[in-house]
Steps between C-alpha positions, in 0.01 A plus 500: 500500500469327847292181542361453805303108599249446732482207713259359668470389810575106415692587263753664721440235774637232275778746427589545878531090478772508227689815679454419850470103544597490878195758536252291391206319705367158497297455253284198562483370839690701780902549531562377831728694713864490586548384844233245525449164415488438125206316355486118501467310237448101399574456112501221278803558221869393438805487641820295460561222708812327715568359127508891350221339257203791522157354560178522626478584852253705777682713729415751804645748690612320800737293278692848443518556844889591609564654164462777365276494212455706176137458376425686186209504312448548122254442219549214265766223423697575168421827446742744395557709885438204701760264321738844564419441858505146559873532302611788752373263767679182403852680391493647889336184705840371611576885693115456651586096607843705627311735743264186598208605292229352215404636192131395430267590206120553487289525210137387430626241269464109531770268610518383163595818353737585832699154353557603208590816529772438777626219224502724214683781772722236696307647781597355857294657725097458589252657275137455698160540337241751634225451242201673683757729614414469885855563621585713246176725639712431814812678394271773308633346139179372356382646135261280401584232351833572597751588784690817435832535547586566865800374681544489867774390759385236837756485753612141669204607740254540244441867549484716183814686490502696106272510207488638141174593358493546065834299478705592166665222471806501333780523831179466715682184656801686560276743691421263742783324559658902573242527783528150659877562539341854635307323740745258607726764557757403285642600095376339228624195320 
């Protein structure tokens, strides 16, 4: 006997997001292109300091500018996916520092929470809270209350040069660091 399922319309939508990640839109906000400037953005968060001691900071764009910069959004500190990701991110941030670039977090959570998860991680790059999600809406990673997880690449320039949409995130930074040494014209670390 053959057993046959109907799906419905949203149904196979949210199917299409776990097949086909790199197919999927923005879903709050809009994606902005590749080949223009990337959003700004003016955060309050953390990040270490000369010392390597992580505290509270407030950091902009223009303070990336002349590096390359991998900005990646995702939904809440010390959850099961986005500790994966933050891990993937630390093991590789000495290749990205290698090819001149940053590794920077967003999330909607406080600065408080931002400390102590890069403690409890050993985290060593800046994680930068969006809690209205206004440049998360920027990047087209806002779901209410929180950002979803996009990633995207910002050349020295500050022109948007890659982005992932539905990030899995297990090898995600790996991923990225793939295409920046794609970019930069040279193999990967």
């Amino acid at each position: 006997m053959e057993r046959r399922i109907f799906l419905g319309g949203a149904a196979l939508a949210s199917i299409g997001l776990l097949v086909r990640p790199s197919r999927a839109g923005a879903i709050g906000g809009t994606l902005p292109e590749i080949g223009q400037p990337a959003p700004l953005f003016d955060l309050d968060g953390v990040a270490p300091g000369p010392d390597g001691a992580v505290r509270e900071t407030h950091l902009s764009t223009g303070e990336f500018q002349g590096r390359w910069m991998a900005l990646y959004f995702y939904p809440k500190d010390f959850t099961s996916g986005c500790t994966l990701e933050a891990r993937g991110f630390q093991r590789d941030l000495a290749s990205f520092h290698a090819r001149n670039a940053e590794v920077v977090g967003v999330s909607a959570d406080d600065a408080e929470a931002h400390l102590s998860f890069c403690g409890s991680e050993g985290l060593a790059y800046p994680l930068l809270s969006d809690p209205g999600g206004l440049v998360s809406r920027r990047f087209g990673s806002w779901l209410a209350p929180f950002s979803a997880r996009h990633s995207f690449l910002i050349d020295p320039e500050g022109v948007l040069r890659a982005s992932w949409v539905a990030v899995r995130p297990s090898g995600h930074s790996q991923e990225v660091l793939a295409e920046l040494a794609r970019l930069q014209g040279e193999s990967a670390l």
